[in-house]
Backbone as CSV, one residue per row, in Angstrom:
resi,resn,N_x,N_y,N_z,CA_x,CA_y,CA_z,C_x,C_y,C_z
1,UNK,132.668,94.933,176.277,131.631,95.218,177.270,131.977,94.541,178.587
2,UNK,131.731,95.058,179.248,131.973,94.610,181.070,130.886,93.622,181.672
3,UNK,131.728,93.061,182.216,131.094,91.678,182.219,130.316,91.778,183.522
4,UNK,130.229,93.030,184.525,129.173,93.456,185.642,129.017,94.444,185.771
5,UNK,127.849,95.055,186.381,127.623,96.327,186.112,128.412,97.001,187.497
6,UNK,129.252,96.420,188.490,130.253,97.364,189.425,131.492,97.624,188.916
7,UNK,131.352,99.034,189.248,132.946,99.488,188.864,133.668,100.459,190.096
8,UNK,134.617,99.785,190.288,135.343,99.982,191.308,135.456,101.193,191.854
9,UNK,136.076,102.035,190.798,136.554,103.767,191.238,135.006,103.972,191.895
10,UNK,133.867,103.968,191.173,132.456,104.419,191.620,132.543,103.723,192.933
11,UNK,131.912,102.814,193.409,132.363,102.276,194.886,133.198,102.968,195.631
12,UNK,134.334,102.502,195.313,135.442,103.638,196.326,134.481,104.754,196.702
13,UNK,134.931,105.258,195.849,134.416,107.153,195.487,133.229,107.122,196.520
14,UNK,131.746,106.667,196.624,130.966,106.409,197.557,130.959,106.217,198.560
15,UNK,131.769,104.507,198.955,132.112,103.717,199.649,132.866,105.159,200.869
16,UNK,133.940,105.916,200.394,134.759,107.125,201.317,133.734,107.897,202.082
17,UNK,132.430,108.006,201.305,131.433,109.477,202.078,130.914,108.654,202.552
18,UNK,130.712,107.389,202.983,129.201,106.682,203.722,128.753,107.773,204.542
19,UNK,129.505,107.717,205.765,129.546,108.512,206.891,128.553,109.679,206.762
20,UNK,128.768,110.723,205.802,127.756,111.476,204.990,126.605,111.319,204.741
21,UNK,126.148,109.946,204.272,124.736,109.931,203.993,123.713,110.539,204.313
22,UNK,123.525,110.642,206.123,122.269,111.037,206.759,122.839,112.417,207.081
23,UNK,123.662,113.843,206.570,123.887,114.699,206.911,123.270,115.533,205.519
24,UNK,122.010,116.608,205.836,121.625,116.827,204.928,122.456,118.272,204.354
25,UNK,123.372,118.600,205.399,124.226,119.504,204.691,125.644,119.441,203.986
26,UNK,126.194,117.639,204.084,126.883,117.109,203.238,127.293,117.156,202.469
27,UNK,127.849,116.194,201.647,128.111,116.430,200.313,126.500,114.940,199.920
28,UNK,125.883,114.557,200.280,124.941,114.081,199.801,123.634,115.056,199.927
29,UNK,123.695,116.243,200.151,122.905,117.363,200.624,122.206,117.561,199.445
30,UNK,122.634,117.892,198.380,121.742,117.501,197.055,120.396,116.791,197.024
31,UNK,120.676,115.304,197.317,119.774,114.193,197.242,118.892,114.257,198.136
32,UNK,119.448,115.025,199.338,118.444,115.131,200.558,116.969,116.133,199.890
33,UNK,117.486,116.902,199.186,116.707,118.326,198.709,116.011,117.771,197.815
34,UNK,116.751,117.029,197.054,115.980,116.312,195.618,114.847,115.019,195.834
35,UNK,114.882,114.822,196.798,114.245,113.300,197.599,112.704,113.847,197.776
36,UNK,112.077,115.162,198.469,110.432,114.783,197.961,110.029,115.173,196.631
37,UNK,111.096,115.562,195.882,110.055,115.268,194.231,109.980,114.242,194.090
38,UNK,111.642,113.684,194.076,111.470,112.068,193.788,110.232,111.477,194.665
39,UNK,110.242,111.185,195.458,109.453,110.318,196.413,107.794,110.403,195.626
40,UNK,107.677,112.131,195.749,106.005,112.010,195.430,105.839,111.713,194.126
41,UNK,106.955,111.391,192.862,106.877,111.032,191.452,106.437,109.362,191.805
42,UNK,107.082,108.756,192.558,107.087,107.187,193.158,105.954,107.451,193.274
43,UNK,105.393,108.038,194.444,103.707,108.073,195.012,102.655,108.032,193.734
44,UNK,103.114,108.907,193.573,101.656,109.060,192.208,101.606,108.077,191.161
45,UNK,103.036,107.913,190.761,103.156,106.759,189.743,102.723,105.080,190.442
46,UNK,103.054,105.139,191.623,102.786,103.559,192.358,100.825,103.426,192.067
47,UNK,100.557,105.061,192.984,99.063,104.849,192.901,98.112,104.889,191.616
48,UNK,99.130,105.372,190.530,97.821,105.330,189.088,98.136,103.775,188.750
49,UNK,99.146,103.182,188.918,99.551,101.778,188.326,98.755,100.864,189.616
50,UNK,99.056,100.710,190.348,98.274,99.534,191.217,96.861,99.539,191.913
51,UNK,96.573,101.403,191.936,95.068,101.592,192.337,95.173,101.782,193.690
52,UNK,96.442,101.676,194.326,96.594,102.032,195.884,95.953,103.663,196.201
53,UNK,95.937,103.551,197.357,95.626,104.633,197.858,95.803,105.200,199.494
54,UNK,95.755,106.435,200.256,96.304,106.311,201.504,97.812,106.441,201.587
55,UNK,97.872,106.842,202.602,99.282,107.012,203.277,100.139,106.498,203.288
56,UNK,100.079,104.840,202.857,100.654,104.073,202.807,100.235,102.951,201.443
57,UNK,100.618,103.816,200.418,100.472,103.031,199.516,101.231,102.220,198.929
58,UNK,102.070,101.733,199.172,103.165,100.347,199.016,102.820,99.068,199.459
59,UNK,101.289,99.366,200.722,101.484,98.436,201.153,101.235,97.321,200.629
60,UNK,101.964,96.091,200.582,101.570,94.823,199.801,102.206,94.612,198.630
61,UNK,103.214,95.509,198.594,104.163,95.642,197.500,105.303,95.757,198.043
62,UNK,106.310,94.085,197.333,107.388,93.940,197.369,108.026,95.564,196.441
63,UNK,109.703,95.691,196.870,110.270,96.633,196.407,111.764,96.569,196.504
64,UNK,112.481,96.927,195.297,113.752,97.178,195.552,114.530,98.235,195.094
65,UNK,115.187,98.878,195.810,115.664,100.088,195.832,117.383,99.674,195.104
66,UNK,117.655,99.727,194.251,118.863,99.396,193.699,119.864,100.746,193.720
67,UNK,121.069,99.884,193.810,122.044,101.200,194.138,121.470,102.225,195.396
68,UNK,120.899,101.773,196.424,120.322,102.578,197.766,121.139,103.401,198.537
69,UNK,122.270,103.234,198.469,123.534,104.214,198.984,122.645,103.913,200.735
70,UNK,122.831,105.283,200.935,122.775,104.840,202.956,121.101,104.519,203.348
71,UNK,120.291,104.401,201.765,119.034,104.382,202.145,118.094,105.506,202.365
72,UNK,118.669,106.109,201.521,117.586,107.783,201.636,116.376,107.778,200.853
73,UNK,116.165,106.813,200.243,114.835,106.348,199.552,114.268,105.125,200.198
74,UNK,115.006,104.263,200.490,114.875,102.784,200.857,113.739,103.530,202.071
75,UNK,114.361,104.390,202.801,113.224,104.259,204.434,112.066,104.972,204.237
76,UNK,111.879,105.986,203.497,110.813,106.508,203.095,110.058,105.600,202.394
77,UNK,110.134,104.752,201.548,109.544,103.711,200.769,109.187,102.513,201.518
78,UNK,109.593,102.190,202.548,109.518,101.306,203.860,108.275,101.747,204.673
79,UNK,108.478,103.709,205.050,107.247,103.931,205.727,106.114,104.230,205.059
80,UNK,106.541,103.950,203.500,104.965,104.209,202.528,103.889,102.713,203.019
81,UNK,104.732,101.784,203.058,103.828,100.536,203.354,104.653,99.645,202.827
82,UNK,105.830,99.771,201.626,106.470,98.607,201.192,107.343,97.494,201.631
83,UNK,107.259,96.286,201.621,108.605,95.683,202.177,110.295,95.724,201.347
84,UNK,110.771,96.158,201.566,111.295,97.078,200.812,112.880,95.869,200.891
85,UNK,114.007,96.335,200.036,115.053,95.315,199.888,115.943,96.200,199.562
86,UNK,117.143,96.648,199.961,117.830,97.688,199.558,119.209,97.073,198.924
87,UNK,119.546,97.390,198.038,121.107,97.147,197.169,121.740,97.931,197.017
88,UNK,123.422,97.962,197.845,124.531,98.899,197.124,125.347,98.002,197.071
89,UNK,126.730,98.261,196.038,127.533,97.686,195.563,129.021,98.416,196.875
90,UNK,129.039,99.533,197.520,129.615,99.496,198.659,129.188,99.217,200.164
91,UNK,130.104,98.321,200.868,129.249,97.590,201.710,129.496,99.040,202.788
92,UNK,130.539,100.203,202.892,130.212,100.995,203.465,128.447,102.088,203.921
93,UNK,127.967,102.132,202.765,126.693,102.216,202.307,126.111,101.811,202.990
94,UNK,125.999,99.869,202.802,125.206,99.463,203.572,125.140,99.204,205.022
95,UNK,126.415,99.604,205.392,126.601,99.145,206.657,125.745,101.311,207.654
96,UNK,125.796,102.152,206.753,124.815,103.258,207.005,123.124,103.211,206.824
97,UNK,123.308,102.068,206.141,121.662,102.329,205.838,121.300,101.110,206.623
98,UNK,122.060,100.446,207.083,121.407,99.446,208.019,121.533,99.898,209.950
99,UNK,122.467,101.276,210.012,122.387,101.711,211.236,121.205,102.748,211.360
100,UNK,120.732,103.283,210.216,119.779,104.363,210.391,118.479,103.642,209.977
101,UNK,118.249,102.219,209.616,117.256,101.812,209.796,116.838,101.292,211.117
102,UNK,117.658,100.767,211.364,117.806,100.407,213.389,117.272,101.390,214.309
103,UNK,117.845,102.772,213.419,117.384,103.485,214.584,116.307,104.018,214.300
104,UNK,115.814,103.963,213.065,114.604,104.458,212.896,113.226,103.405,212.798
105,UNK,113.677,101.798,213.400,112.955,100.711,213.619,112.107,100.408,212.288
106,UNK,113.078,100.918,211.637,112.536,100.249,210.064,113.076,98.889,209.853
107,UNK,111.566,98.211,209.244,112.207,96.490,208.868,112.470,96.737,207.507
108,UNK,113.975,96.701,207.239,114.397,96.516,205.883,116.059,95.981,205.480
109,UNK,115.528,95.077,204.244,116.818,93.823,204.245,117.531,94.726,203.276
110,UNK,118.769,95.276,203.522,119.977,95.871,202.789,121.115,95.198,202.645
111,UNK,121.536,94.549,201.339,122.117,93.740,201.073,123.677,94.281,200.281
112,UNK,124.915,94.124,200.368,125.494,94.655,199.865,126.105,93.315,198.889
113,UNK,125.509,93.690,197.337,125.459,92.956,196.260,125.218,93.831,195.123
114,UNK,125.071,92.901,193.749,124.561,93.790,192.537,123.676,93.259,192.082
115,UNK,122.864,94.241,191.069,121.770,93.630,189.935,122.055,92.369,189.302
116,UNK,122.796,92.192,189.165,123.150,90.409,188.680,122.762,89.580,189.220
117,UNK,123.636,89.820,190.476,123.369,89.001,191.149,122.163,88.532,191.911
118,UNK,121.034,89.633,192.167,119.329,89.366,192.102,118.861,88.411,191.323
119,UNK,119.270,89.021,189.998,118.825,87.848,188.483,119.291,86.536,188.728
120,UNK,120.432,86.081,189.142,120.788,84.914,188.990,120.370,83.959,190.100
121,UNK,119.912,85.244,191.115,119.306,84.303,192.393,117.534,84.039,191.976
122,UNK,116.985,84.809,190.816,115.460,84.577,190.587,114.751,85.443,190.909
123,UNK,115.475,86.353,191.780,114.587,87.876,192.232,113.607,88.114,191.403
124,UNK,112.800,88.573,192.147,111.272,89.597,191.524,110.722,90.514,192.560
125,UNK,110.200,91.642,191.685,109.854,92.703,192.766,108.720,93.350,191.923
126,UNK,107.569,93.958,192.809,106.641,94.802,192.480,107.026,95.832,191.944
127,UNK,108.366,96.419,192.643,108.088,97.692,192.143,109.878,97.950,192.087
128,UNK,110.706,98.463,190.973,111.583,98.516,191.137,112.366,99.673,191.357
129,UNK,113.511,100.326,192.140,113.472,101.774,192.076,115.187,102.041,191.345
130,UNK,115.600,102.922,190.641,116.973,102.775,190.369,117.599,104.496,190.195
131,UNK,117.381,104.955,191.273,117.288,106.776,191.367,119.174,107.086,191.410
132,UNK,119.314,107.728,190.317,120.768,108.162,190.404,121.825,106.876,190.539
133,UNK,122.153,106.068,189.859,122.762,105.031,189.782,122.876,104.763,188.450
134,UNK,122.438,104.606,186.863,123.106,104.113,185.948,124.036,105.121,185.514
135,UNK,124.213,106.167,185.801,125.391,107.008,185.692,126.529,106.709,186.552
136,UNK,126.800,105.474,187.253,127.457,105.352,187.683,128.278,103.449,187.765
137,UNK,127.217,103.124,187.284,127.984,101.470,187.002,128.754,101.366,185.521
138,UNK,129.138,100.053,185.708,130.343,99.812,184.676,129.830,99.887,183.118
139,UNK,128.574,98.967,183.246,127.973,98.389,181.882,126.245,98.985,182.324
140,UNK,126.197,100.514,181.697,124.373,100.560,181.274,123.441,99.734,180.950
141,UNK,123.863,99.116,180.073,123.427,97.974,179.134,123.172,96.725,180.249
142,UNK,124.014,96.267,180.645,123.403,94.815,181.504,123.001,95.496,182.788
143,UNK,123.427,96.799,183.464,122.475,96.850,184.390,121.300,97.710,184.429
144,UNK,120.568,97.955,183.192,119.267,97.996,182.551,118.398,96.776,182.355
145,UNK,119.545,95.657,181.471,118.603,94.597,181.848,118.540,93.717,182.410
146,UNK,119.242,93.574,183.805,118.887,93.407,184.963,118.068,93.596,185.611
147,UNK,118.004,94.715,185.666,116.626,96.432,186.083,115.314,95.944,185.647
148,UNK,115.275,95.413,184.411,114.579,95.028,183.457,113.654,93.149,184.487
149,UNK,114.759,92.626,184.224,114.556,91.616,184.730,114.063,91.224,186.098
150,UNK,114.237,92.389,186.911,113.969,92.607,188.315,112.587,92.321,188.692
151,UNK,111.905,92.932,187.783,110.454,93.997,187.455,109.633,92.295,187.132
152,UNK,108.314,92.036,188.192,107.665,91.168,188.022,106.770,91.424,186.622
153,UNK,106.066,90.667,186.404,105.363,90.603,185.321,104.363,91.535,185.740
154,UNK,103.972,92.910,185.192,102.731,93.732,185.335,103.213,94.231,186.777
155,UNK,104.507,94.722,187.157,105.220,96.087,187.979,106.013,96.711,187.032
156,UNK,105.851,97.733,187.901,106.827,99.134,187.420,108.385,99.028,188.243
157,UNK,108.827,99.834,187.167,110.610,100.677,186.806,110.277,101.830,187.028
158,UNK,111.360,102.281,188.289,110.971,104.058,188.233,112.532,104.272,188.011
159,UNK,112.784,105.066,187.019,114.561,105.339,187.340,114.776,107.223,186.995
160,UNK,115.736,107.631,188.009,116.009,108.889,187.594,117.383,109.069,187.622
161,UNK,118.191,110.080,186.973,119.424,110.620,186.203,119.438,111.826,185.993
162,UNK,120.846,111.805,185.088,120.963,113.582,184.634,121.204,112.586,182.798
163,UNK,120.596,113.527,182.138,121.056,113.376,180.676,122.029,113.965,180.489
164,UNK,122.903,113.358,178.902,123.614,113.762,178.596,123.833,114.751,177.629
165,UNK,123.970,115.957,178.643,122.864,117.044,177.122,124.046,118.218,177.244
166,UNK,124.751,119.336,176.696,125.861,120.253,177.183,124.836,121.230,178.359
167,UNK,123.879,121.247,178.308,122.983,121.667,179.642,123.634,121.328,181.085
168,UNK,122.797,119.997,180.960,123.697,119.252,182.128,125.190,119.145,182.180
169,UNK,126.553,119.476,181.040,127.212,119.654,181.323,127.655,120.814,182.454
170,UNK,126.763,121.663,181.873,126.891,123.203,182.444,126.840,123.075,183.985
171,UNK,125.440,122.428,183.885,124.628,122.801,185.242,125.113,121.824,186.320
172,UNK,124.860,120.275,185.792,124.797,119.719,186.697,126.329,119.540,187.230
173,UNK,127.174,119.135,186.286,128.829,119.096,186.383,129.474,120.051,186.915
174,UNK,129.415,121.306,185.977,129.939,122.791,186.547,129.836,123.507,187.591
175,UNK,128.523,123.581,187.260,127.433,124.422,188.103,127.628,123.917,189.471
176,UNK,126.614,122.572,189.595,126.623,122.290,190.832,128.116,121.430,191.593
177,UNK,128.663,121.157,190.946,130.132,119.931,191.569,130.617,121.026,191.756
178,UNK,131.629,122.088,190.775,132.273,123.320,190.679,132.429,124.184,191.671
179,UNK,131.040,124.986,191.259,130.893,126.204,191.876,130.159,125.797,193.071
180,UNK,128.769,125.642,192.517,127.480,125.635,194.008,128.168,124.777,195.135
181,UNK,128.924,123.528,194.897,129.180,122.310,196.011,128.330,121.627,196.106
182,UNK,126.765,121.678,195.379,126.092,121.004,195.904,126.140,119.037,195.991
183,UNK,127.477,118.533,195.286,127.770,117.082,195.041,129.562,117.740,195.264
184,UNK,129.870,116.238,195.659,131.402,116.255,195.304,131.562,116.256,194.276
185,UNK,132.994,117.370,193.979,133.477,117.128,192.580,134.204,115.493,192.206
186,UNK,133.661,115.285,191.054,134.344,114.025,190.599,133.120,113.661,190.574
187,UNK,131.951,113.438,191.127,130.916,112.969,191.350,130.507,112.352,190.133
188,UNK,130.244,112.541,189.188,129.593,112.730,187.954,130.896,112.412,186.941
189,UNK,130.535,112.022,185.732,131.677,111.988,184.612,130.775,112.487,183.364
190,UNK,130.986,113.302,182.267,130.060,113.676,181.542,129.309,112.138,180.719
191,UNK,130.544,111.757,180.168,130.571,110.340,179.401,129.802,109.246,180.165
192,UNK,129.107,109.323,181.010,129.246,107.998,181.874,127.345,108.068,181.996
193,UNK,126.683,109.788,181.654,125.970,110.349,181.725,124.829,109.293,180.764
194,UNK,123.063,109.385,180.704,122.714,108.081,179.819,121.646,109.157,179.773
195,UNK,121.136,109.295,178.300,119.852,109.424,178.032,118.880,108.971,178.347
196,UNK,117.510,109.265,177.716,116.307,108.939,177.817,116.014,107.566,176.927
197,UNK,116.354,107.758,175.380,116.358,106.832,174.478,117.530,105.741,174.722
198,UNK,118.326,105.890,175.553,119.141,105.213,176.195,119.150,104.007,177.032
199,UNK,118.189,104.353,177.734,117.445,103.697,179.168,116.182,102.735,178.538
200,UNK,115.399,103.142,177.411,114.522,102.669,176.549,115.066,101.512,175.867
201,UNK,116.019,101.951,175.093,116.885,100.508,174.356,117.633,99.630,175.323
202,UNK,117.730,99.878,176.680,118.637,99.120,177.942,117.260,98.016,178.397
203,UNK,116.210,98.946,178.542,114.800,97.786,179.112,113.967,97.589,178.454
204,UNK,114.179,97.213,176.699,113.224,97.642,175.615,112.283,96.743,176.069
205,UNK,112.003,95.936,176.917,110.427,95.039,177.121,109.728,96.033,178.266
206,UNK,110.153,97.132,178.791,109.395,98.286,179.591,108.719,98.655,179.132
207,UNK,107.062,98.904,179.395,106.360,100.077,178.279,106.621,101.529,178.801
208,UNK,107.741,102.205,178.860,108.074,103.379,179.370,107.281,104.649,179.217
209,UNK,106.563,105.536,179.818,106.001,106.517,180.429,106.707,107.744,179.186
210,UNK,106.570,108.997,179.362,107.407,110.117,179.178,108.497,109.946,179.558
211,UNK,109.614,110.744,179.669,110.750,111.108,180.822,109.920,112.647,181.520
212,UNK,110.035,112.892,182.288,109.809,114.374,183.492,110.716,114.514,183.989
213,UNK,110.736,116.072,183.623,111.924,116.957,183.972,111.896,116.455,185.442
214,UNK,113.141,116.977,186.145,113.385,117.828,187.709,113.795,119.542,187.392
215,UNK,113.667,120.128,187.796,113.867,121.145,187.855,114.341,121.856,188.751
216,UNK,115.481,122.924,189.229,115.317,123.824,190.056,114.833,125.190,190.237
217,UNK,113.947,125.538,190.894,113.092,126.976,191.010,114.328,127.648,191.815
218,UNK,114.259,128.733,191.142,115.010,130.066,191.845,114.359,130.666,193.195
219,UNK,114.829,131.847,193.906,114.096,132.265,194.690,113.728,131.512,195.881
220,UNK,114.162,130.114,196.410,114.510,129.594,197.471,112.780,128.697,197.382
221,UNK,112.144,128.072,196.282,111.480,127.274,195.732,111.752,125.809,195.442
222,UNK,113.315,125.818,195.327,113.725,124.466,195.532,113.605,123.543,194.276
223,UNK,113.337,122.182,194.431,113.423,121.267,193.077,111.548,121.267,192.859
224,UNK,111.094,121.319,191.466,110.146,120.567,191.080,109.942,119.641,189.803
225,UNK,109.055,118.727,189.261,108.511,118.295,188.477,108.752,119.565,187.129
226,UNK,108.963,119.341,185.817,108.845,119.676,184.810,108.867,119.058,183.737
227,UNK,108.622,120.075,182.386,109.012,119.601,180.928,110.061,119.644,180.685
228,UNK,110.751,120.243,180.943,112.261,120.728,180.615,113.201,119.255,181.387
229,UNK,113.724,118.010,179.899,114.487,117.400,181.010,115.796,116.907,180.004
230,UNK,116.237,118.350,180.051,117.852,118.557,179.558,118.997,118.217,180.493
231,UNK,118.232,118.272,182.129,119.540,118.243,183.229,118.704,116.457,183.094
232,UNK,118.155,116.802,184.854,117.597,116.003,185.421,116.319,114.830,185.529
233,UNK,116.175,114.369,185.230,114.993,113.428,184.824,114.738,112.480,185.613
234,UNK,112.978,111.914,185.430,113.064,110.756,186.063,111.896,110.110,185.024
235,UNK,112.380,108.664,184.842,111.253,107.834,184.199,110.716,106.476,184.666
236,UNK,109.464,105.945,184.259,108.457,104.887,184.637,108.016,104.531,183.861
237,UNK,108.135,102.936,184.245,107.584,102.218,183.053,107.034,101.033,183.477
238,UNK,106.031,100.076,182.615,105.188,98.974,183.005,105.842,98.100,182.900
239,UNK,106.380,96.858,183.080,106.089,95.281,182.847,105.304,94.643,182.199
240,UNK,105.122,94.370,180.933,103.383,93.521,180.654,103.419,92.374,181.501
């Protein structure tokens, strides 16, 4: 087992597109599209767990956005109300998500470090976010419970992925890296891919939620919320 959850090729591989981040016709163009399901899954889940409410319901809630890449969640979660803390393991990344917070006069600390290294400094956060990232570090396992460890006593874990299902081989690998373009190819590794019951045994002190689908609607409908979560998923869970 790997003794941190960064792994190099992944970095690189990232670390090359920074530049990309804020171009929503990119090769991060995907995430751009996929970002208000995610976001309003955060919303609803922040407001049944803490009782917030309003436009800005983060506010008063620490947050960390792990694995944040150029910050395409981090600033939206910033203008919900949160004070928000952003982590990538390429400092290219961060050195994008700290120019497009500048310019978008967002106060937010983007740190280029790992989940470990939070833990070993004592970190705690209200609310933790880990969207498209354990498919991509070294060790699932310690950076779950890290993830785990992040999460104050009585906050939430929101994390989303692709399962490892021959579905998502199809779709998300084939389909979209392949054919559609919608990710760089290489993006993804099938093997590297983590279940539902996966993520459960990584933060077994989480009281974890369902998993909920993502979905894509045909007919120029775009991504939504579903049952179906053979590709794409996202899950939440408590802290006692």
């Amino acid at each position: 087992m790997a003794s941190t959850t960064l792994d190099p090729a992944e970095i690189a591989k990232f670390g090359a597109l920074a530049a990309e981040w804020w171009n929503p016709k990119g090769p991060f163009g995907a995430l751009h599209r996929l970002n208000p399901v995610r976001l309003q899954f955060i919303r609803d889940t922040v407001t049944r767990h803490f009782g917030t409410k309003g436009v800005r319901p983060l506010t008063g809630l620490s947050v960390l956005d792990l694995g944040c890449g150029g910050g395409l969640v981090s600033a939206p979660l910033a203008r919900m109300g949160g004070a928000v803390t952003g982590v990538d393991a390429a400092p290219e990344a961060i050195g994008a998500a700290r120019a497009y917070a500048e310019g978008a006069s967002l106060d937010i600390d983007f740190q280029n470090t790992s989940a470990e290294a939070l833990v070993e400094a004592g970190a705690q956060f209200d609310l933790v976010t880990a969207l498209e990232i354990v498919e991509h570090v070294a060790d699932v396992h310690l950076f779950l419970a890290a993830a785990e460890a992040l999460v104050k006593p009585g906050g939430l874990l929101i994390l989303s992925t692709i399962n490892r299902t021959p579905k998502a081989r199809a779709l998300a690998i084939v389909g979209a890296e392949r054919i559609l373009q919608w990710a760089p190819e290489g993006a993804h590794e099938y093997d590297k891919l983590v279940k539902p019951d996966e993520i459960r045994a990584g933060a077994a002190c989480i009281r974890w939620n369902e998993p909920v689908g993502i979905t894509y609607q045909p007919l120029g409908a775009g991504w939504a919320l579903s049952s179906d979560t053979d590709v794409n998923y996202m899950m939440a869970g408590a802290k006692p």
